[in-house]
C-alpha positions as CSV (number, residue, x, y, z in Angstrom):
1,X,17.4,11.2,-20.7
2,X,14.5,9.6,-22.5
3,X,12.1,10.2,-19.7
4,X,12.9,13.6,-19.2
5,X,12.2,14.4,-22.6
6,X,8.9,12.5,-22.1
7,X,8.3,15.1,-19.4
8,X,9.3,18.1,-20.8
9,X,7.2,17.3,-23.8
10,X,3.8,16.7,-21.6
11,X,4.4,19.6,-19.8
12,X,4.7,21.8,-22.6
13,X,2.0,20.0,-24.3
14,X,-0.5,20.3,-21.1
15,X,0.7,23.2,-18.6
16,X,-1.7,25.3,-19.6
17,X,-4.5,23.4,-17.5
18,X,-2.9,24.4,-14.2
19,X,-5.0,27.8,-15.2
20,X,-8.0,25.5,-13.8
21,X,-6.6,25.2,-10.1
22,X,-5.0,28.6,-10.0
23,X,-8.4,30.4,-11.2
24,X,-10.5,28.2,-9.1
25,X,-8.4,29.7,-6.0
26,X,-7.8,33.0,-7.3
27,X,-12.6,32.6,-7.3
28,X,-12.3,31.7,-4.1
29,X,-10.3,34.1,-2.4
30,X,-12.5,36.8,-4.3
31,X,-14.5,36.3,-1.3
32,X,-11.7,37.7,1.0
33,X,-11.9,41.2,-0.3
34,X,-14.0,43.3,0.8
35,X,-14.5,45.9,-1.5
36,X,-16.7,44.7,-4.1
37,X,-14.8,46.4,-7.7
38,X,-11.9,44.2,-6.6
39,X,-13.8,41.3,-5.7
40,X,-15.4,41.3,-8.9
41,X,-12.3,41.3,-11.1
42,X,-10.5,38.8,-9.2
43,X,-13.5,36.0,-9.6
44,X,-14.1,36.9,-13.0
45,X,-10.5,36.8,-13.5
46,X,-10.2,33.3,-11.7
47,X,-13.4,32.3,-14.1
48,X,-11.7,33.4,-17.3
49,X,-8.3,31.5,-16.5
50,X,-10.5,28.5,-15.6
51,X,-11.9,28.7,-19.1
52,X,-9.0,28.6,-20.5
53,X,-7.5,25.6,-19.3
54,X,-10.5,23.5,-19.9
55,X,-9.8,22.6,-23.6
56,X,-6.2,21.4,-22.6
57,X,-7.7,19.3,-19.4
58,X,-10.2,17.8,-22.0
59,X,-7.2,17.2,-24.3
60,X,-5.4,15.5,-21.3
61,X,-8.3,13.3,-20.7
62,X,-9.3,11.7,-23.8
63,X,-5.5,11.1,-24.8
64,X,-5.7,8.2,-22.0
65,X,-9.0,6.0,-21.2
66,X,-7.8,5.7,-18.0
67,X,-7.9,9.2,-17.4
68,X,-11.6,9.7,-17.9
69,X,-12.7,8.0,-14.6
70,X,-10.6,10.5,-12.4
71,X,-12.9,13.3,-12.9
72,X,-14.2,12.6,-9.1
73,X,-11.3,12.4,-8.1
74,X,-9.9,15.6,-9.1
75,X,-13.8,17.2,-7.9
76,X,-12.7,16.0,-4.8
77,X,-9.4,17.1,-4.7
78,X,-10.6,20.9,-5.8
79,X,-13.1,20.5,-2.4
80,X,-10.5,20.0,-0.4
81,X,-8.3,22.9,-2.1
82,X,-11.5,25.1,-1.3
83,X,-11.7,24.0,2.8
84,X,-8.0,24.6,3.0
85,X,-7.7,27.7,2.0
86,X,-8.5,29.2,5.7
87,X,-6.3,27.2,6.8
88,X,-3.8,28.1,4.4
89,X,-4.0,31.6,5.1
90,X,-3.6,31.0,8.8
91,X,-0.5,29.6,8.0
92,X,0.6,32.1,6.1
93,X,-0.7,34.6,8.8
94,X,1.5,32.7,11.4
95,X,4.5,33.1,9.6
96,X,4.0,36.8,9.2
97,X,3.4,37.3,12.8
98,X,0.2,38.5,12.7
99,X,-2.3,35.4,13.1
100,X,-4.7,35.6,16.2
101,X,-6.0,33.1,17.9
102,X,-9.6,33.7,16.5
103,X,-7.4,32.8,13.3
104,X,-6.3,29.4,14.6
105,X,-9.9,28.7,16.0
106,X,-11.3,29.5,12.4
107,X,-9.0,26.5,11.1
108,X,-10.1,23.9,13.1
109,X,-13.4,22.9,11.8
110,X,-11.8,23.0,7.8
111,X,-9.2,20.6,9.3
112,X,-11.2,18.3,11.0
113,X,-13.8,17.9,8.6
114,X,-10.7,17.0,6.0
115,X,-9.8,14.6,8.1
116,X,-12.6,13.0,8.7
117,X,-14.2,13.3,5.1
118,X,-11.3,13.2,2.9
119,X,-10.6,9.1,2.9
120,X,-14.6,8.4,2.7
121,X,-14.8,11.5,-0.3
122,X,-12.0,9.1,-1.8
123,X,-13.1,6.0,-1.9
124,X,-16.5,7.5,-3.2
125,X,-14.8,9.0,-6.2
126,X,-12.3,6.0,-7.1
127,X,-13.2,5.4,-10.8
128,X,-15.6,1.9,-10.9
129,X,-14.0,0.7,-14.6
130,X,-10.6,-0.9,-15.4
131,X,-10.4,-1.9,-12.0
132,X,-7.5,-4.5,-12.0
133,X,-5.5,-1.5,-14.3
134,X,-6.5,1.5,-11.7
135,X,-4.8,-0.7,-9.1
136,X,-1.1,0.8,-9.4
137,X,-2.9,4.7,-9.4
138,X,-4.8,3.2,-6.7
139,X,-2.9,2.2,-4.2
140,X,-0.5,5.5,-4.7
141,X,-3.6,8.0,-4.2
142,X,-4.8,6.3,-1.0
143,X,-1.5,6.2,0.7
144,X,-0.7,9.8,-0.5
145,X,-4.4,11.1,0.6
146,X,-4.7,9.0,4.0
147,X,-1.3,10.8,4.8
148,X,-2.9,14.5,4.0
149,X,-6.1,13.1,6.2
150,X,-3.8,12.3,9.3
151,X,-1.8,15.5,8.6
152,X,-5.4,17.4,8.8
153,X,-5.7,16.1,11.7
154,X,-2.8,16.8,13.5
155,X,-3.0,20.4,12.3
156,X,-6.4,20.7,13.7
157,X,-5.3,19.7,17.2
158,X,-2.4,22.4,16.2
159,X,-4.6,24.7,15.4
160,X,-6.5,24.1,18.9
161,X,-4.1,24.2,21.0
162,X,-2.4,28.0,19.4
163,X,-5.8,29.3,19.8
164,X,-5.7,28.1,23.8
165,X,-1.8,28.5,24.2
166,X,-0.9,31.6,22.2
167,X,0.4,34.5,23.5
168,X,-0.1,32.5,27.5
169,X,2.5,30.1,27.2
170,X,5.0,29.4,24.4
171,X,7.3,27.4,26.0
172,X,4.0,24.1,26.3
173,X,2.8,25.7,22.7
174,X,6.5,24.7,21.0
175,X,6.4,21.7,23.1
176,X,3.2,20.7,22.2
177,X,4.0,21.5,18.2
178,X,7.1,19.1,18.5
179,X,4.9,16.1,19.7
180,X,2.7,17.0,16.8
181,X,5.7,16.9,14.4
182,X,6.6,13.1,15.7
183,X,3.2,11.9,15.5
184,X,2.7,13.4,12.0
185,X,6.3,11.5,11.4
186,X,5.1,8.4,12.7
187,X,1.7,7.8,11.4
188,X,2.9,8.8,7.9
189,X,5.6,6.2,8.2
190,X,3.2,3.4,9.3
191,X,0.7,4.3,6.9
192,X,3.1,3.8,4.1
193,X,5.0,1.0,5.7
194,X,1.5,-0.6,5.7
195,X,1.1,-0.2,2.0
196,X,4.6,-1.9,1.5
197,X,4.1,-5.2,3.4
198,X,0.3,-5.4,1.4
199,X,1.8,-4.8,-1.7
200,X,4.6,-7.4,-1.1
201,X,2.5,-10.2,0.7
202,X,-0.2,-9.4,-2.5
203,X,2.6,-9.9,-5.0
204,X,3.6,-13.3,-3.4
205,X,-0.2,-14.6,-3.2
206,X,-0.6,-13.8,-7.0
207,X,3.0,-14.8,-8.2
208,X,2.3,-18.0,-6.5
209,X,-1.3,-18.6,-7.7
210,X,0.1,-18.2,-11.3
211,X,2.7,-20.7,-10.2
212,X,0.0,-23.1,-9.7
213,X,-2.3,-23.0,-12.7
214,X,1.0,-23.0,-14.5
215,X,1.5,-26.6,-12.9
216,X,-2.1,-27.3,-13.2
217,X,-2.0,-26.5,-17.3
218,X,1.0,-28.8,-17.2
219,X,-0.9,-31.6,-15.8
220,X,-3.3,-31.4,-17.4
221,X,-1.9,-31.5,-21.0
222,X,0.0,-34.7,-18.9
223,X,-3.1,-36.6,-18.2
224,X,-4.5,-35.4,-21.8
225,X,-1.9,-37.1,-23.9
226,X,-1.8,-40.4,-21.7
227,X,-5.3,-40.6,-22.2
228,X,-5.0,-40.4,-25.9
229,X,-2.3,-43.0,-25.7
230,X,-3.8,-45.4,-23.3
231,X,-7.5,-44.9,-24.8
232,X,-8.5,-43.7,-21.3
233,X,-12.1,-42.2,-20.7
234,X,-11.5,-38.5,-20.7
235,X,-13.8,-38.4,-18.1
236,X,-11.0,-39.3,-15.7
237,X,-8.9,-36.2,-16.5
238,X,-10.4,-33.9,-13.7
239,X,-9.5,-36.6,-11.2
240,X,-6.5,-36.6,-12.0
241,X,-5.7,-32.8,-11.7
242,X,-7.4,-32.6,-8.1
243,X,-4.7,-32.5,-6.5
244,X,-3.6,-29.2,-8.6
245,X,-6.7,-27.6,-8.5
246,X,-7.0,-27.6,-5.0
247,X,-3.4,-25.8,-4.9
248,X,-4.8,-23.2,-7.4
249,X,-7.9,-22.5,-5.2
250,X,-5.9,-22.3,-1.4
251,X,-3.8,-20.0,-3.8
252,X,-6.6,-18.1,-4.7
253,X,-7.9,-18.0,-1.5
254,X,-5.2,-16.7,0.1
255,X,-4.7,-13.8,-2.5
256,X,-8.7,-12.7,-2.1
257,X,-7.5,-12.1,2.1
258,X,-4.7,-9.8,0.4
259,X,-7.2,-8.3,-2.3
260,X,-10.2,-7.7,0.1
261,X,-7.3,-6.1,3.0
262,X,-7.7,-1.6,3.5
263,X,-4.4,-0.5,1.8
264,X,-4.3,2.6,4.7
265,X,-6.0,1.6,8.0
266,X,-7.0,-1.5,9.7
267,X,-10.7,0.0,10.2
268,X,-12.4,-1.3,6.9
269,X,-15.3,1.7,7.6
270,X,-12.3,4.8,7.3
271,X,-10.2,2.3,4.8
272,X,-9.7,1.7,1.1
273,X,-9.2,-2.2,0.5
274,X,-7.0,-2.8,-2.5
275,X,-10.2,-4.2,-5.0
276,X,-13.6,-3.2,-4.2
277,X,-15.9,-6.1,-4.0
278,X,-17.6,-6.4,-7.1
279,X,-14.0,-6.6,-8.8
280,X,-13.0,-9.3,-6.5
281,X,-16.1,-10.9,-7.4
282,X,-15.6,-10.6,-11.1
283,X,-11.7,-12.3,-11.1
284,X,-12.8,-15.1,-8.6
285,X,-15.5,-15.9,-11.8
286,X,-12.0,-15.8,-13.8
287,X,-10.2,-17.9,-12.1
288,X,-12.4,-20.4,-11.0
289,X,-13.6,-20.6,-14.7
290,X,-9.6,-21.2,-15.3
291,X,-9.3,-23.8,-12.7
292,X,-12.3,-25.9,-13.1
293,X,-11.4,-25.5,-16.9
294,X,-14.5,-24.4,-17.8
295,X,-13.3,-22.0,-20.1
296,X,-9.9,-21.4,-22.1
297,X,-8.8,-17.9,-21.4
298,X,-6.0,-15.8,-20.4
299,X,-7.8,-13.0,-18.8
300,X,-7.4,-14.0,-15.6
301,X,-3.8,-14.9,-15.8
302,X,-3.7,-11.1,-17.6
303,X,-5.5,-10.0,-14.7
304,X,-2.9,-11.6,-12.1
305,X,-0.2,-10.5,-14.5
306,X,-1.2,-6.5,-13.6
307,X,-1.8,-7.0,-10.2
308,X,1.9,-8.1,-9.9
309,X,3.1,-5.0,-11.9
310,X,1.1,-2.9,-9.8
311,X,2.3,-4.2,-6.7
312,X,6.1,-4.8,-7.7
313,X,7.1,-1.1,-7.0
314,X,6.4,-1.3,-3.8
315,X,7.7,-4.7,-2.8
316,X,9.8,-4.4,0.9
317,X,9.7,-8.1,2.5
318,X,11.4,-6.4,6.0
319,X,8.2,-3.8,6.3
């Protein structure tokens, strides 16, 4: 009951930037109309409902810091709202009966350059700052947008065939669509099965590397107070803790294999890996610091403490 309060106050509090997609395509498919009065009033219709939801979308961005690095990624999502609106039609067109094949042909090249653009657009525009608290948001918008990319391209082989098929041969045409359906089924399932075993084998790394400089904490407040008691050098401390910090770092290690791992393909050149590098880089410096106890601070430990949140909604140990 709470939460959908909570949503019926945000969307009352923030529907009116949806004018911003809706006049951005009503712009756009100014250009469909030929005669030029009309054409006119739609995109300076389209314009004018843009403006309008611009204060709310500003409103909707400063309430959250979080929010403020999306910008890219909603530029790239308006892109790909703009190359599938051919496509789009088509489908509309299909549905009324009167799409021709020049119409399927037409919605190829959209479709194929979505799917072979859209996951590099992505990983271009994923935000750079709070990294480690992006990671949830992440991991959802690759999943969700490699699944559009792969439906792109099964649409555009769609799409190639009804311009070959149509009209010739339905019987291969509905045949072929079927196959198309399956595949679409299947790659969408292992793409998200996929992000499920990461997210659990990810969650296991860092609960178990927290385990470890738990223990390692443990010892050494152990060898600490002995020391005090026997009047032992402190000097022989970090000898005694080897054994523990050596856990912590094959724990770490084994979590930077998960960390570094493409949440949505096995090819790293197509893929988004959970962290880029340079935050990879940046906790390692954490958690070494913590380890070698070169530094008292909990960032790290913070740091390992969102990376399980993030990765406990999707936790499936039989993916």
């Amino acid at each position: 009951m709470i939460l959908q309060q909570q949503v019926r106050q945000r969307v009352r509090a923030y529907w009116p930037a949806l004018l911003i997609p809706l006049g951005f395509m009503l712009a756009v498919a100014s250009n469909n109309v030929y005669p030029a009065t009309r054409s006119a009033i739609l995109f300076l219709g389209g314009a004018f409902l843009m403006s309008c939801g611009l204060p709310t979308a500003r409103r909707f961005v400063n309430a959250e810091p979080l929010r403020g690095g999306l910008l890219r990624v909603v530029t790239v999502v308006m892109f790909l709202a703009l190359f599938s609106l051919g496509p789009v039609i088509t489908v509309v067109k299909a549905f009324q009966g009167t799409a021709l094949p020049s119409d399927y042909a037409g919605a190829v090249t959209p479709l194929v350059l979505v799917s072979l653009f859209l996951p590099l657009a992505v990983r271009w525009a994923e935000p750079k700052d709070f990294p480690v608290r992006r990671l949830a948001g992440r991991i959802r918008r690759t999943a969700i947008l490699r699944t559009i990319s792969n439906g792109a391209g099964l649409c555009a082989a769609a799409a190639f065939l009804a311009a070959r098929l149509i009209g010739s041969a339905k019987p291969p045409l509905i045949s072929a669509v079927l196959t198309l359906l399956i595949a679409m089924a299947v790659v969408t399932h292992k793409t998200f099965g996929r992000t499920r075993k990461l997210c659990t084998e990810t969650h296991v790394a860092a609960q178990t590397l927290l385990r470890d400089l738990a223990r390692l904490d443990e010892k050494r407040r152990e060898v600490t107070g002995r020391s005090a008691k026997q009047w032992l050098p402190l000097r022989r401390a970090p000898e005694s803790t080897a054994l523990e910090q050596r856990a912590a770092r094959d724990s770490w290690d084994a979590l930077k294999l998960n960390l570094r791992t493409t949440i949505d393909t096995g090819y790293r050149l197509f893929g988004t890996p959970l962290l880029a590098d340079s935050a990879i880089d940046e906790l390692e410096k954490k958690v070494l610091r913590d380890i070698d106890g070169a530094a008292a601070t909990q960032r790290a430990r913070e740091d390992l403490e969102t990376v399980l949140q993030a990765c406990a909604a999707r936790i499936d140990v039989l993916a």
